[in-house]
C-alpha positions in Angstrom: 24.6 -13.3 -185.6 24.2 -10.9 -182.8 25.9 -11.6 -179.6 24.9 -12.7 -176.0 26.5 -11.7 -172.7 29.7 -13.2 -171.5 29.1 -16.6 -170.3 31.3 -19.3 -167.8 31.6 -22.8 -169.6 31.8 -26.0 -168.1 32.8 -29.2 -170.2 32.7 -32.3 -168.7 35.0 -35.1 -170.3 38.5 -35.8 -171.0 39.1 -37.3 -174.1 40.0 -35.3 -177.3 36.6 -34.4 -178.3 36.9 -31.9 -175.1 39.9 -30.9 -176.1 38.7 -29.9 -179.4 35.5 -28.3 -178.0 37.5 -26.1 -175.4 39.6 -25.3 -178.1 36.7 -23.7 -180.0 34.9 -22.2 -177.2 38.3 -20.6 -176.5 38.3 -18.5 -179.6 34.5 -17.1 -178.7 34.9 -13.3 -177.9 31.7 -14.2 -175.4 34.1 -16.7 -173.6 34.8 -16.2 -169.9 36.2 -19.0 -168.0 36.1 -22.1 -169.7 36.5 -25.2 -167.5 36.7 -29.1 -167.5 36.1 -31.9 -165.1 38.3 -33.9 -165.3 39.9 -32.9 -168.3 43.6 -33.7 -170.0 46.9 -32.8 -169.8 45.5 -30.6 -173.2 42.5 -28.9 -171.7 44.6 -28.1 -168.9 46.8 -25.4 -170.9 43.8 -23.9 -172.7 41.1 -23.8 -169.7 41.2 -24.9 -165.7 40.7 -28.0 -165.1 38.6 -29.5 -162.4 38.5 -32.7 -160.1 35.5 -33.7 -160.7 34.4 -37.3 -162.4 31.6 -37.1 -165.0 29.4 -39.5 -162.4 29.5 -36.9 -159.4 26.3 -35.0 -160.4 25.9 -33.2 -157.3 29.4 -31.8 -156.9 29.5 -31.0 -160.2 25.9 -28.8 -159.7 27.4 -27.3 -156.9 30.6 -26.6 -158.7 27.8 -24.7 -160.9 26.9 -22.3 -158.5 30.0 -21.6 -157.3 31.4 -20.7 -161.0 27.8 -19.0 -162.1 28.3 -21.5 -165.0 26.2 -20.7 -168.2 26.5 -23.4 -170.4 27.5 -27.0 -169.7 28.6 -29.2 -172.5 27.9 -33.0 -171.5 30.9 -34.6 -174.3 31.1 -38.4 -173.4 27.9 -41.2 -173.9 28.3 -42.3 -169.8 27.2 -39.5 -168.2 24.8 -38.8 -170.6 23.0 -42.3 -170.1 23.0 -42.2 -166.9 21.0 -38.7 -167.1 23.5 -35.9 -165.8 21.7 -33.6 -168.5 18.0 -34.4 -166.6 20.0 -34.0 -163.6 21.7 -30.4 -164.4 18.6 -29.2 -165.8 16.4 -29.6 -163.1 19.4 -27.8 -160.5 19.5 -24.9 -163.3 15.7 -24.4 -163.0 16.3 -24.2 -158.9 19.2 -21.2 -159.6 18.4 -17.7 -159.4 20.5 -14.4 -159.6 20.0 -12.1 -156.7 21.4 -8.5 -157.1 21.4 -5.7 -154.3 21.8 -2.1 -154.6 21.9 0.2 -152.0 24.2 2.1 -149.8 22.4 1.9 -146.0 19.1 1.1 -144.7 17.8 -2.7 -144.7 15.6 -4.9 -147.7 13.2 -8.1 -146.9 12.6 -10.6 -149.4 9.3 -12.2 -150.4 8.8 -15.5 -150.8 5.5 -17.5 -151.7 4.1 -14.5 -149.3 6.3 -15.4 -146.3 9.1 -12.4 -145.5 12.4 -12.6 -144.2 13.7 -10.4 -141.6 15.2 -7.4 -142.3 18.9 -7.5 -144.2 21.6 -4.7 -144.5 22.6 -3.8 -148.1 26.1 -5.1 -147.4 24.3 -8.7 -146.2 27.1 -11.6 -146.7 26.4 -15.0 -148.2 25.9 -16.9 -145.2 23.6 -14.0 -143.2 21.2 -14.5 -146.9 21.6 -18.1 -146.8 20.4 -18.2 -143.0 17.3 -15.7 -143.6 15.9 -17.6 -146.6 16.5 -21.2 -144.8 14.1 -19.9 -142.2 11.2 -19.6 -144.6 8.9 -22.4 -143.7 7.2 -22.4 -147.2 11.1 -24.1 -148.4 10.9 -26.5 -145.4 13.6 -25.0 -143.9 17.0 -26.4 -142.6 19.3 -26.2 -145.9 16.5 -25.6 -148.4 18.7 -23.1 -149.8 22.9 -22.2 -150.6 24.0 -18.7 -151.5 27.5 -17.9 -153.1 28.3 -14.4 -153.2 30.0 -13.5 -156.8 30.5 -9.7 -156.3 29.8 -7.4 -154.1 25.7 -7.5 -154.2 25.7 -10.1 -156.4 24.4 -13.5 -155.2 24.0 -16.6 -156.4 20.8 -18.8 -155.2 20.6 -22.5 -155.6 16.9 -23.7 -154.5 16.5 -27.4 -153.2 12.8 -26.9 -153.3 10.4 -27.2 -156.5 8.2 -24.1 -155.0 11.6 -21.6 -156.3 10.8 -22.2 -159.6 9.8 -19.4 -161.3 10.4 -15.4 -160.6 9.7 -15.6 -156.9 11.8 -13.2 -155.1 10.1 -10.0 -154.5 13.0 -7.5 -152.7 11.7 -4.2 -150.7 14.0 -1.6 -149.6 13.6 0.3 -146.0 15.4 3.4 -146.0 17.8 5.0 -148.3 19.1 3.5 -151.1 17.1 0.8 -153.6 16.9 -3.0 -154.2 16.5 -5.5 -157.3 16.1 -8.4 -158.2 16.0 -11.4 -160.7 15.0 -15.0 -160.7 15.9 -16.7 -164.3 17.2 -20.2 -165.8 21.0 -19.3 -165.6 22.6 -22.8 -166.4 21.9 -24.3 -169.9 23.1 -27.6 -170.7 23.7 -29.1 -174.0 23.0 -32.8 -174.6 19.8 -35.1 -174.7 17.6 -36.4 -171.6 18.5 -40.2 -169.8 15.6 -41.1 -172.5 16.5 -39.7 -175.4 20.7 -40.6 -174.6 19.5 -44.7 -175.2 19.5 -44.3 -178.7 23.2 -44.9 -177.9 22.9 -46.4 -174.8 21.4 -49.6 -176.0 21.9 -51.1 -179.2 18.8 -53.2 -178.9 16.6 -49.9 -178.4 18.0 -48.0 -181.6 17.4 -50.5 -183.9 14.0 -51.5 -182.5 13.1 -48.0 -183.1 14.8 -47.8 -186.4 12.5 -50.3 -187.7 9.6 -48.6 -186.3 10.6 -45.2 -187.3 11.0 -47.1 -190.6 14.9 -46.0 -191.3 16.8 -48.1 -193.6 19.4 -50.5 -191.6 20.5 -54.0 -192.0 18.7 -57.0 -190.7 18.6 -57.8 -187.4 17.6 -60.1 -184.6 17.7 -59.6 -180.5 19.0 -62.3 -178.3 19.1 -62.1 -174.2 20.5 -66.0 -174.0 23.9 -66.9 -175.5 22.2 -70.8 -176.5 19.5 -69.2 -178.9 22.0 -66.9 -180.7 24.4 -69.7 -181.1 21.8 -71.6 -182.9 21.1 -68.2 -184.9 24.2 -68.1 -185.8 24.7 -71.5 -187.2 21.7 -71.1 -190.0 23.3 -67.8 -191.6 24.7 -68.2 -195.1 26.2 -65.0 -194.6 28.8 -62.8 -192.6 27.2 -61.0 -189.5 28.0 -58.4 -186.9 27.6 -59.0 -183.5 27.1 -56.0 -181.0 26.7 -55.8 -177.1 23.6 -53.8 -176.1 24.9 -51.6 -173.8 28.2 -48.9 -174.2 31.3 -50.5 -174.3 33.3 -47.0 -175.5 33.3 -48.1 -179.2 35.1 -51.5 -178.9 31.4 -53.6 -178.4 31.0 -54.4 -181.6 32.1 -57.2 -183.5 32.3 -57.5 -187.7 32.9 -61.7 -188.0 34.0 -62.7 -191.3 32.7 -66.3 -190.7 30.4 -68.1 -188.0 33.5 -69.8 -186.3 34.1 -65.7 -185.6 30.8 -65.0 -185.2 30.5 -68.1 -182.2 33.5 -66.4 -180.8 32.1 -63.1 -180.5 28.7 -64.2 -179.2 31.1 -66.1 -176.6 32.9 -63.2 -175.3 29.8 -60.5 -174.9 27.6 -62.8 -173.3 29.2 -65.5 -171.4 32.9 -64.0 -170.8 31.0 -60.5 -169.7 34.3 -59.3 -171.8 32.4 -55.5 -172.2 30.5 -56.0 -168.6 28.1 -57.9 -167.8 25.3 -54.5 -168.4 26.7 -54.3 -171.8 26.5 -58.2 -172.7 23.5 -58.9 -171.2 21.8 -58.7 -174.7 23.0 -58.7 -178.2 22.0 -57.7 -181.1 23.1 -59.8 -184.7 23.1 -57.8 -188.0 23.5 -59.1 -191.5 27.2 -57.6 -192.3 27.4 -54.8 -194.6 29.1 -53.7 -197.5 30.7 -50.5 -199.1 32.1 -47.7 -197.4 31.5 -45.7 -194.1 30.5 -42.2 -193.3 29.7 -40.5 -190.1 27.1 -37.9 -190.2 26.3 -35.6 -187.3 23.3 -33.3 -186.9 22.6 -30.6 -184.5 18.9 -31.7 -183.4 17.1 -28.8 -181.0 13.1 -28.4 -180.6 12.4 -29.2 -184.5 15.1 -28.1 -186.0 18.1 -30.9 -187.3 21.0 -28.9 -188.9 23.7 -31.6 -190.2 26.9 -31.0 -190.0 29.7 -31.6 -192.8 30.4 -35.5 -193.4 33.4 -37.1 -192.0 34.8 -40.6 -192.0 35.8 -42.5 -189.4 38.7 -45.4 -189.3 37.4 -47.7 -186.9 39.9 -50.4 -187.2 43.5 -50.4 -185.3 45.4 -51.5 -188.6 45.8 -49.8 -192.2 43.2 -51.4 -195.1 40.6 -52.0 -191.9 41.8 -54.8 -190.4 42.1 -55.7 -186.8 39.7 -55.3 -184.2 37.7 -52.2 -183.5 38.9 -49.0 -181.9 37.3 -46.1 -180.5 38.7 -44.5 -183.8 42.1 -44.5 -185.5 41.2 -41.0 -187.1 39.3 -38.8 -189.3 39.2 -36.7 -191.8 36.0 -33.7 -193.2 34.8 -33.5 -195.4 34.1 -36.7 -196.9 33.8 -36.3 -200.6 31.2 -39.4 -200.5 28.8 -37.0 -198.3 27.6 -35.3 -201.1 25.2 -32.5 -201.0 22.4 -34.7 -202.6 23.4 -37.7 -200.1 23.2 -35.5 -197.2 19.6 -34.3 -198.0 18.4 -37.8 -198.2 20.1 -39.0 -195.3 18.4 -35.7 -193.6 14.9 -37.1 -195.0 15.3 -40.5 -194.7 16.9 -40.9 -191.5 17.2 -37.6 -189.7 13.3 -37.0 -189.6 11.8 -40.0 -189.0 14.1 -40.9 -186.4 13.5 -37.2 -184.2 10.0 -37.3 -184.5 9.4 -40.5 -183.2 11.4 -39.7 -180.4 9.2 -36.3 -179.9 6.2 -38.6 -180.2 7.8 -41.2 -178.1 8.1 -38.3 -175.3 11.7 -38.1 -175.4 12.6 -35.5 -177.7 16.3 -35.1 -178.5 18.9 -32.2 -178.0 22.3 -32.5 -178.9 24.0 -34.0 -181.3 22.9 -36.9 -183.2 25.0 -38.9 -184.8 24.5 -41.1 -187.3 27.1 -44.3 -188.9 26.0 -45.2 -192.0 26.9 -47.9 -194.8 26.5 -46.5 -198.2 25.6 -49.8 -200.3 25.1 -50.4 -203.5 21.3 -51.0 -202.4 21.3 -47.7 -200.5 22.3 -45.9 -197.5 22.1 -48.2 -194.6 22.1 -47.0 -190.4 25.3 -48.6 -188.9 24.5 -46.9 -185.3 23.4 -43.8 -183.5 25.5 -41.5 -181.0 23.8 -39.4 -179.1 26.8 -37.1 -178.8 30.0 -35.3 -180.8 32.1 -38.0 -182.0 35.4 -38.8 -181.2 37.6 -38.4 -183.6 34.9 -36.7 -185.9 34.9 -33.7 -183.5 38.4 -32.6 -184.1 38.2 -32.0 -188.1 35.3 -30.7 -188.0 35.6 -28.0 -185.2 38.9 -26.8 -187.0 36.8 -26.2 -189.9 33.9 -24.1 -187.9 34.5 -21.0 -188.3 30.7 -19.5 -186.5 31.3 -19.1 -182.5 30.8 -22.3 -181.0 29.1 -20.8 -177.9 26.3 -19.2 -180.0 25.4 -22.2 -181.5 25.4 -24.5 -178.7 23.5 -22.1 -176.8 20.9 -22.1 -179.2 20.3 -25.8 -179.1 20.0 -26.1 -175.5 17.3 -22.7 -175.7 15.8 -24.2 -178.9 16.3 -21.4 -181.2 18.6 -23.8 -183.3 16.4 -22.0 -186.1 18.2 -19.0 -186.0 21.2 -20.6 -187.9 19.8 -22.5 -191.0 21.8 -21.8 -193.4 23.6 -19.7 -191.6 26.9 -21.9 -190.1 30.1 -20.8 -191.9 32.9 -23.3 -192.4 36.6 -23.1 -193.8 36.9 -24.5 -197.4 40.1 -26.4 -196.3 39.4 -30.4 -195.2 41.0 -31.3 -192.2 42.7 -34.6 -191.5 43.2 -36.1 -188.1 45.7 -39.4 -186.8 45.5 -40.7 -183.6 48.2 -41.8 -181.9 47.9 -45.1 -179.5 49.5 -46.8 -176.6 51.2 -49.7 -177.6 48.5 -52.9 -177.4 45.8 -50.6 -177.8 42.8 -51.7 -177.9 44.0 -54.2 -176.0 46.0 -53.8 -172.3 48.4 -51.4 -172.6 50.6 -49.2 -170.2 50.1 -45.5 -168.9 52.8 -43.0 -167.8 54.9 -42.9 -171.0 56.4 -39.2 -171.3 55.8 -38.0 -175.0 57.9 -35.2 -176.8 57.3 -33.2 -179.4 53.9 -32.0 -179.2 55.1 -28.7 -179.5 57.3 -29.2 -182.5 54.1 -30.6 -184.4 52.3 -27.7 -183.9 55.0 -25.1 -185.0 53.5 -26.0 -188.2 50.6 -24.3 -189.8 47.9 -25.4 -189.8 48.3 -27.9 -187.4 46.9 -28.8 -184.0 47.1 -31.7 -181.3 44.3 -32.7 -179.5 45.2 -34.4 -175.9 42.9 -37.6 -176.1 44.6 -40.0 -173.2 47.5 -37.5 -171.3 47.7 -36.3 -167.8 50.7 -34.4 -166.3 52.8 -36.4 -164.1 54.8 -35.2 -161.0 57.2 -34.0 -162.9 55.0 -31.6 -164.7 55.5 -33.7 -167.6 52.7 -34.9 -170.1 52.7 -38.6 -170.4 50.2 -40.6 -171.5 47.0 -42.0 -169.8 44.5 -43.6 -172.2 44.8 -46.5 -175.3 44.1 -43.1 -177.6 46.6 -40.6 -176.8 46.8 -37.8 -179.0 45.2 -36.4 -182.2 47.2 -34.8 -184.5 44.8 -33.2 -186.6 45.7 -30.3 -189.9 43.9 -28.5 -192.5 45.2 -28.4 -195.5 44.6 -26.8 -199.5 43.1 -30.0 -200.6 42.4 -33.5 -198.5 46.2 -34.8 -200.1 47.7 -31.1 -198.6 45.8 -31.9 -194.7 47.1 -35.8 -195.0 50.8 -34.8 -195.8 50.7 -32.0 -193.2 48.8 -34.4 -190.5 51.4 -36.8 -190.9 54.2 -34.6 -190.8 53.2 -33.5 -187.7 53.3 -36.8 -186.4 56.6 -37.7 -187.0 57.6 -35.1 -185.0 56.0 -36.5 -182.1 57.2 -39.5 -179.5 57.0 -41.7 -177.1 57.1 -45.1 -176.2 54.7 -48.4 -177.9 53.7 -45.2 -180.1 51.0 -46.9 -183.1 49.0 -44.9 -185.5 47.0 -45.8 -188.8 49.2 -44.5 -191.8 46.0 -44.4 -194.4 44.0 -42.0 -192.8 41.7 -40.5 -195.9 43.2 -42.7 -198.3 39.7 -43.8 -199.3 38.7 -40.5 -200.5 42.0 -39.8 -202.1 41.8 -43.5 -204.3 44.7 -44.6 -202.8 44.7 -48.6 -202.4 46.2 -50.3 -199.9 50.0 -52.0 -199.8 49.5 -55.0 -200.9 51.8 -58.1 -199.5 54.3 -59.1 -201.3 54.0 -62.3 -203.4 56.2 -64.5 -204.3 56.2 -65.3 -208.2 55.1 -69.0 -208.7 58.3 -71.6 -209.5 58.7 -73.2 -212.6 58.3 -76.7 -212.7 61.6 -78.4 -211.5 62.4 -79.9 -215.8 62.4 -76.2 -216.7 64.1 -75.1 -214.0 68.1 -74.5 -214.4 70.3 -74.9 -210.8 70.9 -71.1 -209.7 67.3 -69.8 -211.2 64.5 -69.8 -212.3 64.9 -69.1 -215.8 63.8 -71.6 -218.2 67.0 -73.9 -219.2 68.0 -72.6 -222.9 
């Protein structure tokens, strides 16, 4: 694929799926200066890091100007709910580029047929940002900030709608010349507020699931705790109960019984145990059966590209028991995503569920991400994410081998196109453990120092994505987050990237350290440990004192 310019990142997040995306972008040749607010302890030794919390949209548009950012990757749900990619998008139509030439004499700009007064060539930032702030036709008074990036090189943030489009007309007076150019500079990756709710709310994905008519289990909405009791009650069968809103993964709740199921309904809506947004409704499913897969698609314009299957270990403890995590690891590919599954789910699922989002007005961009059951009555929708998942992310970038900044570019321009059939991968699967605080996903401490993060990645193969880790006053890296780290390896086959993963781990420490030691033990037939049982006694008349061997 032909390349673009050079072009400033910003990636907002600081869980491991940044990590894992800065990693990638870092091995672009098109990569300038790659940043991330607010970032790890990890992103902070492969790009800058920046002091800035996913929710402050305006500081982090203005952070924008200042860095002439090209491309900003929105990684976690929050922000993208709450509509930071609306947000940027609409500052990034208000940019402009201004460029003067010229070694003497003076230049006017033209705007919406007002003119400024003259300007010398070697005009600062502040002398253009006063000149165009006097124009009437941008109300005046702080319509406008300039940031000077070189030497005749400005960068023009518009608060006013009328700067859309190429509106700056530059005449020279005297020796010398002028240009100029007014484009989009600031492309941002991720769906709209509208389009973001097929994660945002439970209750919203499945309602358009069943319109959209994509196969997932059967379901019922409650906004009152008394009515889903009762609903509860009258099932012959196991059900999952899920909060509405984002609860960052831990909302939802497989019961195995209705005394569980009672429970569950208890803490979402009338403990507020996932916050009183999230549990203000619930949705209860019919439980599923058979095994998991997690299936991500590039969706831009109408183009949906999936990516390789992964699967995801959602509970804390080894055979899938426990409560739900955020994710206990990964690995890619997943042998059940076969090429004949994947085109059905791409059909069956993919389709119908983007184009009634474009006929619903909200069209995605992004990544879509769908959970799904594979049953012995068919593949079944779990959930939707309307970004990369987290652990998925981290096999599967270290598998990409197609520049990461070229194809996310071409989502957010919709030329998505361009790359059908086109992506190139590694062979190798990769395998990826997370490691947890102790009492994860429950309370747990911060501040623990970890060791031996660098000893895991002397070998080959191998990398460790910071999920929860700052750096403390000490400069060292400790941990800040119930999902700490994820040690993630390719290897020759899915047994090879397992051995190596874990490994790596061992290698690595720190204190209340828990991880999942099955990771990809589905694909590779492996059944669980079973508990040891105690061989049933013989009757006391057979039994002989000292044993139990039948007496002779």
């Amino acid at each position: 694929m032909p390349q673009g310019d050079p072009c400033n990142v910003l990636v907002i997040g600081k869980g491991g799926r940044e990590h894992a995306l800065i990693w990638k972008l870092k091995q672009s040749p098109r990569a300038a200066k790659i940043f991330c607010a607010p970032g790890n302890a990890g992103t902070a030794a492969e790009a800058t890091n920046v002091a800035i919390d996913p929710s402050e949209s305006e500081k982090l548009a203005k952070f924008c100007v200042k860095e002439r950012i090209g491309l900003v990757i929105i990684g976690p749900e929050d922000p993208l709910a709450a509509g930071l990619a609306d947000f940027l998008r609409k500052k990034g139509s208000q940019m402009q580029d201004v460029f003067v030439t010229g070694t003497a004499g003076t230049f006017t700009i033209t705007l919406h047929e007002q003119t400024t007064a003259p300007m010398p060539f070697d005009v600062s930032a502040a002398q253009l940002q006063t000149e165009l702030n006097s124009l009437s036709t941008l109300g005046g008074g702080g319509a406008v900030t300039v940031t000077q990036s070189a030497p005749g090189r400005f960068h023009v943030l518009f608060e006013s709608s009328l700067s859309a489009g190429p509106v700056l007309l530059m005449t020279a007076n005297g020796t010398g010349g002028t240009s100029a150019s007014a484009k989009l500079v600031l492309r941002v990756f991720g769906p709209s507020k509208e389009a973001a709710r097929i994660e945002g709310s439970k209750v919203f994905a499945k309602e358009l699931m069943r319109h959209a008519d994509v196969p997932t289990a059967d379901f019922q909405v409650f906004d009152h705790p008394g009515p889903a009791r009762t609903y509860v009650e009258t099932r012959d069968y196991p059900v999952v109960v899920k909060a509405d809103g984002l609860a960052a993964g831990k909302g939802v709740v497989v019961c195995k019984d209705n005394a569980e199921a009672l429970q569950a309904v208890r803490r979402i809506m009338t403990d507020e145990e996932f916050g009183r947004t999230a549990g203000r409704k619930i949705v209860i499913e019919k439980k599923l059966d058979g095994e998991e897969l997690s299936v991500l698609a590039l969706v831009s314009g109408r183009t949906i590209l999936p990516l390789p299957a992964c699967q995801d270990h959602k509970a804390v403890f080894d055979g899938d028991k426990g409560p739900n995590t955020g994710g206990m690891g990964a690995y890619c590919p997943a042998p059940a995503g076969t090429p004949k599954l994947l085109a059905d789910l791409e059909k069956d699922v993919f389709v119908p569920i983007v184009h009634a989002m474009k006929r619903g007005r909200y069209p995605f961009q992004g990544v879509l991400y769908a959970g799904m059951m594979l049953t012995n009555q068919g593949s079944r929708v779990l959930e939707f994410n309307c970004r990369f998942g987290d652990p998925e992310t981290q096999p599967v970038l270290m598998r990409l081998k197609t520049d990461l900044i070229d194809l996310l570019e071409a989502v957010a321009e919709e030329r998505l196109h361009e790359f059908e059939d086109k992506v190139e991968w590694d062979d190798r699967p990769a395998v990826c453990v997370v490691l947890c605080s102790g009492g994860y996903p429950g309370k747990y401490e911060n501040g623990k120092p970890i060791t031996g993060i660098a000893e895991a990645e002397e070998l080959a193969d191998v990398k460790v994505f910071h999920a929860g880790t700052k750096l403390d006053d000490k400069g060292r890296v400790v941990t800040d987050g119930g999902r700490v780290l994820g040690v993630t390896a390719l290897g020759k086959d899915l047994a090879a990237a397992k051995a190596r993963a874990y490994e790596a781990v061992k290698r690595i420490k720190f204190a209340g350290m828990h991880f999942r030691t099955d990771i990809a033990d589905k694909a590779l037939k492996v059944k669980p440990v079973a508990a040891p049982v105690e061989p049933p006694k013989l009757p006391a008349k057979f039994r002989r004192p000292g044993g139990d061997k039948p007496a002779q």
